[in-house]
C-alpha positions in Angstrom: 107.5 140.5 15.2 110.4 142.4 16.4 113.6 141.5 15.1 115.4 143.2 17.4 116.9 140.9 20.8 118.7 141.3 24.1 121.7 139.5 24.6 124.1 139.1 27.2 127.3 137.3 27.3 129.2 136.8 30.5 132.9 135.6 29.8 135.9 134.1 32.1 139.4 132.9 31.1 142.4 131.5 32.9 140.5 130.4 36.0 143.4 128.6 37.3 141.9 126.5 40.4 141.2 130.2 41.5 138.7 128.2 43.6 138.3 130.3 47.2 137.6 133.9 47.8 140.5 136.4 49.1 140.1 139.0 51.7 140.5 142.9 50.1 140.3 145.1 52.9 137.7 143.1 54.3 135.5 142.4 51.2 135.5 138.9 49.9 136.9 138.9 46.5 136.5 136.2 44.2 136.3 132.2 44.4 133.7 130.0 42.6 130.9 130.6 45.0 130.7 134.1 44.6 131.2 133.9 40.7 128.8 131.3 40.8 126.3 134.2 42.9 127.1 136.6 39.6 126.7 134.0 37.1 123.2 133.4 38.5 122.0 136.8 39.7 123.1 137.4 35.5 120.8 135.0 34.6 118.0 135.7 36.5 118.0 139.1 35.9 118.4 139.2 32.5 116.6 137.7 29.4 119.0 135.8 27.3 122.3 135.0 28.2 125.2 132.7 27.6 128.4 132.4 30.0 131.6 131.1 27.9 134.7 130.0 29.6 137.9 131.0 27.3 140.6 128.3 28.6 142.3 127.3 31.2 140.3 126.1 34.3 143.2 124.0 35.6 146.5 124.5 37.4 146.5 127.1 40.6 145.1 125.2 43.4 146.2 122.1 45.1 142.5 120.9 45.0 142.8 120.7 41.3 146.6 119.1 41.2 145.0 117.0 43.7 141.9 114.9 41.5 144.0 116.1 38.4 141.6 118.2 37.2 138.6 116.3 38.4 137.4 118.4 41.2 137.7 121.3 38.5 135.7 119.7 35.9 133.3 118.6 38.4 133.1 122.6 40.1 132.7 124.1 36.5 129.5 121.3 36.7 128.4 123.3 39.2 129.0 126.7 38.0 127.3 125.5 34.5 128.9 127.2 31.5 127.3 127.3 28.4 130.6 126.7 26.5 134.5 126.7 26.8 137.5 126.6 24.7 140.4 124.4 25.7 143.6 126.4 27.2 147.5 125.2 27.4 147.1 124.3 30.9 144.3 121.9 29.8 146.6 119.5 28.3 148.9 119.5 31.9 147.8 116.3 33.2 148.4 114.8 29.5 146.2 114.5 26.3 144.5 110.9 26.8 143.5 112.3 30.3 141.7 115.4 28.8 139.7 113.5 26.8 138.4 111.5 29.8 137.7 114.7 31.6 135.8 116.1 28.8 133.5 113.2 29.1 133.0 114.3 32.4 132.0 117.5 31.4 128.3 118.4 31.7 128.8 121.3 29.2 130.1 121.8 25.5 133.8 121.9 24.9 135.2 122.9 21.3 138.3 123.1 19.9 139.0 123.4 16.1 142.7 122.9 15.8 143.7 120.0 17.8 143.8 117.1 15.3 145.7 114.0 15.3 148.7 114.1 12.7 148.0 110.9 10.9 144.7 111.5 9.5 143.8 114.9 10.3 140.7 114.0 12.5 139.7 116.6 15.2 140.1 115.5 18.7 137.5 117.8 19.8 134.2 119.6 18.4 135.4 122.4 16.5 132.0 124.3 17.2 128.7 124.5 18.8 125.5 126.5 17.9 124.0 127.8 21.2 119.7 128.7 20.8 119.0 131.4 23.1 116.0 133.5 22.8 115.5 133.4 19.2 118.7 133.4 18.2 121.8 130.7 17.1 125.2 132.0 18.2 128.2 130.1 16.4 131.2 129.9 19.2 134.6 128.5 17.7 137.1 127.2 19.8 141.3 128.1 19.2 144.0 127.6 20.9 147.4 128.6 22.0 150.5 126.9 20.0 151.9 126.4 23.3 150.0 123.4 23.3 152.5 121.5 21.2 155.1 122.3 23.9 153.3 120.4 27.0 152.6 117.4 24.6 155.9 117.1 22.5 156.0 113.4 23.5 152.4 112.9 22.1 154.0 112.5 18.6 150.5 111.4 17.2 149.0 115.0 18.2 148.9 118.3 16.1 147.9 121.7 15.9 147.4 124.6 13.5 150.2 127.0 15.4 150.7 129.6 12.5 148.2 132.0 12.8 147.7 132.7 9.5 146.8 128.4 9.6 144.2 129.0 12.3 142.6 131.8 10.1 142.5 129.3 7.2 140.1 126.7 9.7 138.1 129.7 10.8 137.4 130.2 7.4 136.5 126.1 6.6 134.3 126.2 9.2 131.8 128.9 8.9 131.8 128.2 5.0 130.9 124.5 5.7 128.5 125.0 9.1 127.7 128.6 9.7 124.4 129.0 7.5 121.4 131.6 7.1 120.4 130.3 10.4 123.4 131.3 12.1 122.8 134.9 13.5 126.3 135.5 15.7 129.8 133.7 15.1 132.3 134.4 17.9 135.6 133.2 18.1 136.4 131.7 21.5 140.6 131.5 21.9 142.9 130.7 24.2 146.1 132.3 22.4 146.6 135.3 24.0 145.8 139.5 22.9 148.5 139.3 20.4 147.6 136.9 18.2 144.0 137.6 19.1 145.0 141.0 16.7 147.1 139.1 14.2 144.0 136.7 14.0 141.6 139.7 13.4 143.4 141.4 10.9 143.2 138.1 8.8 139.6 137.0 8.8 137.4 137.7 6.1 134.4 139.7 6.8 132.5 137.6 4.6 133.1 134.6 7.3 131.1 136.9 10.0 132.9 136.6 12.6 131.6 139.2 15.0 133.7 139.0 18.5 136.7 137.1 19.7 136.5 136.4 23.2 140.3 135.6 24.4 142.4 134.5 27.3 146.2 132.9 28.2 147.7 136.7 28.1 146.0 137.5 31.2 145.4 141.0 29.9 142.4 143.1 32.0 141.2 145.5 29.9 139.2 148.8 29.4 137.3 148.5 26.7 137.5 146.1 23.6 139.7 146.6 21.1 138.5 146.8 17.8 140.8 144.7 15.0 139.2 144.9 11.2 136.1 145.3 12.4 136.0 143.0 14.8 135.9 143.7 19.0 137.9 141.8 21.0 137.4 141.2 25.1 139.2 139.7 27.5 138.7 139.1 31.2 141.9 139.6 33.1 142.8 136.4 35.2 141.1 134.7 38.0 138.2 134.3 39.9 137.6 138.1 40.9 136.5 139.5 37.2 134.0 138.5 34.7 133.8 140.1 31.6 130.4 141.2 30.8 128.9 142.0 27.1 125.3 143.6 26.6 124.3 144.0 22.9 121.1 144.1 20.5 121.2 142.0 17.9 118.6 142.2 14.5 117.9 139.1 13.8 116.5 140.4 10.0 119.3 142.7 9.5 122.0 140.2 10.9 123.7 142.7 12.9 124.5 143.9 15.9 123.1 147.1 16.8 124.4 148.1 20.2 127.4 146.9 21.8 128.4 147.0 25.2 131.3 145.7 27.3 132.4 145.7 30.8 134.4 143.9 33.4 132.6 143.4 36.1 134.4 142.4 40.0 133.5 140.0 41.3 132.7 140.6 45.5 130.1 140.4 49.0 129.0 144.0 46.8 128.5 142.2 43.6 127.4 139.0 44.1 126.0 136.8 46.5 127.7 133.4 47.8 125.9 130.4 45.6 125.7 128.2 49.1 126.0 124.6 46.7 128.8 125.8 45.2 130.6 126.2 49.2 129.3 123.0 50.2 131.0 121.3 47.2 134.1 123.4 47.5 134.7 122.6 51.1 134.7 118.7 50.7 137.2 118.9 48.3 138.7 121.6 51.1 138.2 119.7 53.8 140.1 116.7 52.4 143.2 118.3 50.9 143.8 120.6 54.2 144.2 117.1 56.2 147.4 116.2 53.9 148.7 119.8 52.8 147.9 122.3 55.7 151.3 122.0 57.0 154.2 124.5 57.6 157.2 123.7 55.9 159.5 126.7 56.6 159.1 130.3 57.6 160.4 133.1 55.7 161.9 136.5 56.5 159.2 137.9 54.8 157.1 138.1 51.8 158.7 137.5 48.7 157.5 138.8 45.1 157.2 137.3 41.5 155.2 140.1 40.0 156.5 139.8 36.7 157.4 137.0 34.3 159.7 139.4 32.3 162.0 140.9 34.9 164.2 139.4 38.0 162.1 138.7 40.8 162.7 138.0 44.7 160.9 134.3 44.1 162.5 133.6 41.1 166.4 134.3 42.7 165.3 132.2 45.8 164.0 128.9 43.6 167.0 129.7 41.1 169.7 129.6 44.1 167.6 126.7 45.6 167.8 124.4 42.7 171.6 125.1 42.1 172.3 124.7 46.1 174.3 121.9 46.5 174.0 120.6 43.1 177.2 119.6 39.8 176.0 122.5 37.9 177.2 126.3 37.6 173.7 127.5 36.6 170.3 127.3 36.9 167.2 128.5 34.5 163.9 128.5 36.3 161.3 129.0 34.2 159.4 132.4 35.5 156.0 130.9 34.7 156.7 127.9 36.8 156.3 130.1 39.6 152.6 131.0 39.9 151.9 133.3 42.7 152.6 136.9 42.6 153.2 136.7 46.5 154.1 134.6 48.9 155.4 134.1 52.7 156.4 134.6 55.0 155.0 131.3 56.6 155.1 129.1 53.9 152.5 126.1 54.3 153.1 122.5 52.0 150.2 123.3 50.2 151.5 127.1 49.3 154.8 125.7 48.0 153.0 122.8 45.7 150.5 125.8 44.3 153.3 128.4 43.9 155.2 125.6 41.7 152.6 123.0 40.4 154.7 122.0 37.2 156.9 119.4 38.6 159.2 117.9 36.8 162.5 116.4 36.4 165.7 118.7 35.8 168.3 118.2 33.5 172.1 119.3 33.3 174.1 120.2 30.3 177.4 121.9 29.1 177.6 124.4 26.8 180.4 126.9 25.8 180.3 130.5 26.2 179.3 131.1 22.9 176.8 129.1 23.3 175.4 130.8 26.3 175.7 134.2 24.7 173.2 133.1 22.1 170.8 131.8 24.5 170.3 135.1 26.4 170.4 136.7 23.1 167.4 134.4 21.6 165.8 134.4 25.8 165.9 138.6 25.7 164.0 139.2 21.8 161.5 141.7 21.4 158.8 139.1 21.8 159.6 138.7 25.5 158.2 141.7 25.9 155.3 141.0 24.7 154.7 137.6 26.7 154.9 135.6 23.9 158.1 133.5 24.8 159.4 132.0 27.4 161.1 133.3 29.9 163.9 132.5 32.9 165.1 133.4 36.3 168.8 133.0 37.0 170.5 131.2 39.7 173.6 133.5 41.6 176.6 134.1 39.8 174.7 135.4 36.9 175.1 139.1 35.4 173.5 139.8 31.9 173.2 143.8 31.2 170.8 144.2 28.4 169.9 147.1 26.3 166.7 146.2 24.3 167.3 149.7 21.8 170.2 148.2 20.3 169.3 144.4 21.2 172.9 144.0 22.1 174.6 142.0 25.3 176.8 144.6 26.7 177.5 142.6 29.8 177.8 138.6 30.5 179.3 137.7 33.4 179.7 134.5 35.7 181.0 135.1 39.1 182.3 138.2 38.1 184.4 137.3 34.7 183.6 137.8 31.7 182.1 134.8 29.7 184.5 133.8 26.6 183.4 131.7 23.6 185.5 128.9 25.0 184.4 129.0 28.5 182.1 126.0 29.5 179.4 126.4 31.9 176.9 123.2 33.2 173.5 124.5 32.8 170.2 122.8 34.0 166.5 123.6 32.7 163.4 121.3 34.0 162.2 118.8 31.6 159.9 121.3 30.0 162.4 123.1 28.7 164.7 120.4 27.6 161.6 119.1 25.8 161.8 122.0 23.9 165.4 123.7 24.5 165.9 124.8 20.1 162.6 127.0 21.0 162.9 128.3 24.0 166.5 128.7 24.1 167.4 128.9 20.8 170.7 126.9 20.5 169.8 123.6 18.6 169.9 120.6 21.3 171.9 118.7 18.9 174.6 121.3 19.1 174.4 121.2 22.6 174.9 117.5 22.9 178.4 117.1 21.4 179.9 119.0 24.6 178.6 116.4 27.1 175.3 114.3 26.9 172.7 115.7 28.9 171.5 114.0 32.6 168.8 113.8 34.8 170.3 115.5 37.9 167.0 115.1 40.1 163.8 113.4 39.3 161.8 116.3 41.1 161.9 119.9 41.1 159.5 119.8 44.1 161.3 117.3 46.4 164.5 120.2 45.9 162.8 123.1 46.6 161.0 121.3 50.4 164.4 120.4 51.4 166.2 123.4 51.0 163.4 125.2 52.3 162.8 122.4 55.4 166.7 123.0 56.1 166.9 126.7 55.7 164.5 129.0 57.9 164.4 133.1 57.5 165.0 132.6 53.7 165.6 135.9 52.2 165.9 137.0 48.7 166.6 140.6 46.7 166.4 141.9 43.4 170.3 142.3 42.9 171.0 143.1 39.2 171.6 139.5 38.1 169.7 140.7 34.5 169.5 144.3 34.0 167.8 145.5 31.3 167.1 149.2 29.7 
């Protein structure tokens, strides 16, 4: 008998409702029905293969916001993955509502370090062993800390967020459940390539842990990196890639042979449309276009967000459209609350509810220069740079000058003075952030408090942004130096 097998593993992360095809110099690009075409030619063609989905199928669209994740769930039906990990954006529409959409789920979902605090009960499988041609492939499902942020009100729920933690349950697991029948163990996250490496570096190789497919860092890669042995992948963000793995495995040896890795677009040239899959999309389409397919305000011209860790065009125009007309001297946007890269200059309902699908109420507080100085200080750390922290956009009036060498402030300005220790400024963060304001801004919220207890200055950060755009056409916005950093 030859011990030696084929196997293919197709891989997607952070989807996010990346639902319809875009037009790239008149190719179609992208959407479910053409990744659904790959997914299938993949399978057809080849002998044994497995597609795993690495977190986050929800947020983006306004046809997932819309059913709350229930058109998703019912689309990824459709699209038929063999397994996927849970992401940070799965928890969005709240924790007891993920658990009914998992029922809904016609494929395996595992997650190994969501628990609940008071007995230390998984919420979720931690694992699943996939038969394919001969062989059992362990996948293990991890994700992100950030979950603890979108759920800090779900006091009951828990997570292993040190990384070091997460290695520990790898570890439980295939020395309880990964046996001499278990001929692959992959690692299926959801916390970014960062901790992806930290993670690496800590298992044992006696575990046999022998991939980690990732996502939430959005990183499109090369090649895989390689990490104590162990390769890691990751498919960019979207619809338009799919990250492809082709390796021989001996089944007698327990090892793999031959490994390789590609990411693959996804277009009219790679794939054909999978016709179900449109049919399906456009009722979901056909209803959300009735209520949404309105124009709400033109704009000079396109506007750009193309990073999170910079000063954008969007992120000054929703900054300076929250603090329009409001009690407060400042306004902190968070830059991934504003989810398209591009947008304008006709700005349709639906565009402005996908650009900013987190909404939530906004709150105002004092704090004292000092205060402030430490909050740009803890916002600016070397792990901005990396993605792994939050990270803000600035209404006007704002000048912070930066340099990341020394990690030192050398400018803080507020319509054009200096900022003293003494000064006070009123603030406001969306609800997200005043959830977690000690982590993300690094002042203690207690502190805070004792200059002036916090309000709820609007119940909506959506119903702000469609007036002020509804009452203001031609909207413009420029980079203009309101954080410099070098």
């Amino acid at each position: 008998m030859d011990t030696v097998k084929k196997l293919t593993i197709l891989h997607s992360n952070d989807m996010h409702g990346d639902f319809l095809p875009s037009d790239k110099e008149g190719v179609k690009t992208g959407g479910l029905s053409l990744l659904s075409g790959y997914v299938n030619r993949v399978r057809s063609d080849k002998e044994n293969v497995i597609y795993a989905v690495a977190g986050d199928m929800f947020r983006g669209s306004i046809i997932d916001s819309e059913y709350e994740g229930l058109s998703t769930i019912d689309l990824m039906n459709n699209l038929r993955p063999d397994v996927a990990a849970i992401g940070n954006h799965e928890v969005d529409y709240g924790l007891a509502h993920l658990l009914f959409l998992e029922k809904c789920a016609r494929f395996p979902i595992v997650n190994a370090d969501l628990f609940v605090t008071m007995n230390n009960a998984r919420l979720f499988t931690p694992y699943i062993n996939l038969e394919v041609g001969g062989m059992r492939i362990m996948f293990i499902g991890i994700l992100t800390s950030e979950v603890l942020a979108s759920t800090k009100s779900e006091k009951i729920i828990g997570s292993f967020i040190d990384i070091r933690q997460a290695a520990r349950e790898v570890g439980i697991i295939c020395d309880n459940y990964r046996t001499v029948n278990t001929d692959m163990t992959v690692l299926l996250t959801h916390i970014g390539i960062e901790k992806d490496r930290e993670l690496a570096a800590l298992l044992d190789p006696d575990w046999g842990i022998d991939m980690i497919i990732g996502g939430h860092s959005h990183t499109f890669m090369d090649a895989p990196e390689f990490v104590n042995g162990v390769p890691i992948v990751q498919a960019g963000t979207g619809t338009s890639v799919i990250g492809q793995i082709d390796l021989q495995y001996d089944t007698e040896a327990k090892k793999i042979l031959d490994l390789k890795w590609r990411c693959v677009p996804v277009n009219e040239d790679t794939a054909d449309a999978d016709p179900v899959m449109e049919q399906l999309i456009d009722s979901y389409r056909s209803e959300t276009d009735t209520k949404y397919k309105r124009v709400v305000t033109r704009w000079a011209r396109e506007l750009t967000h193309p990073c999170r860790e910079q000063e954008t065009e969007m992120g000054n125009l929703y900054a300076d459209a929250m603090q329009w007309e409001s009690s407060f001297d400042i306004m902190l946007v968070g830059s991934g609350s504003i989810r398209k890269k591009a947008l304008g200059p006709i700005i349709e309902y639906q565009d402005m509810l996908e650009n900013t699908p987190f909404d939530d109420s906004v709150w105002m507080l004092q704090v004292t220069g000092e205060q402030w100085r430490r909050m740009i200080q803890h916002i600016l750390r070397d792990e901005a740079w990396l993605g792994e922290t939050e990270f803000y956009q600035f209404s006007k009036g704002v000048r912070i000058k930066y340099r990341k060498a020394t990690h030192t402030i050398e400018e803080l300005k507020f319509n054009g003075e200096d900022v003293t220790d003494v000064m006070l400024l009123k603030i406001a963060v969306q609800n997200y952030h005043y959830k977690n304001f000690d982590e993300f801004l690094g002042v203690p919220l207690e502190e805070v408090k004792k200059n002036m207890r916090p309000r709820v200055v609007a119940t909506s950060f959506n119903n702000i942004v469609e007036e002020f755009f509804a009452t203001h056409d031609g909207l413009d916005a420029h980079v203009e130096g309101r954080l410099e950093v070098y």
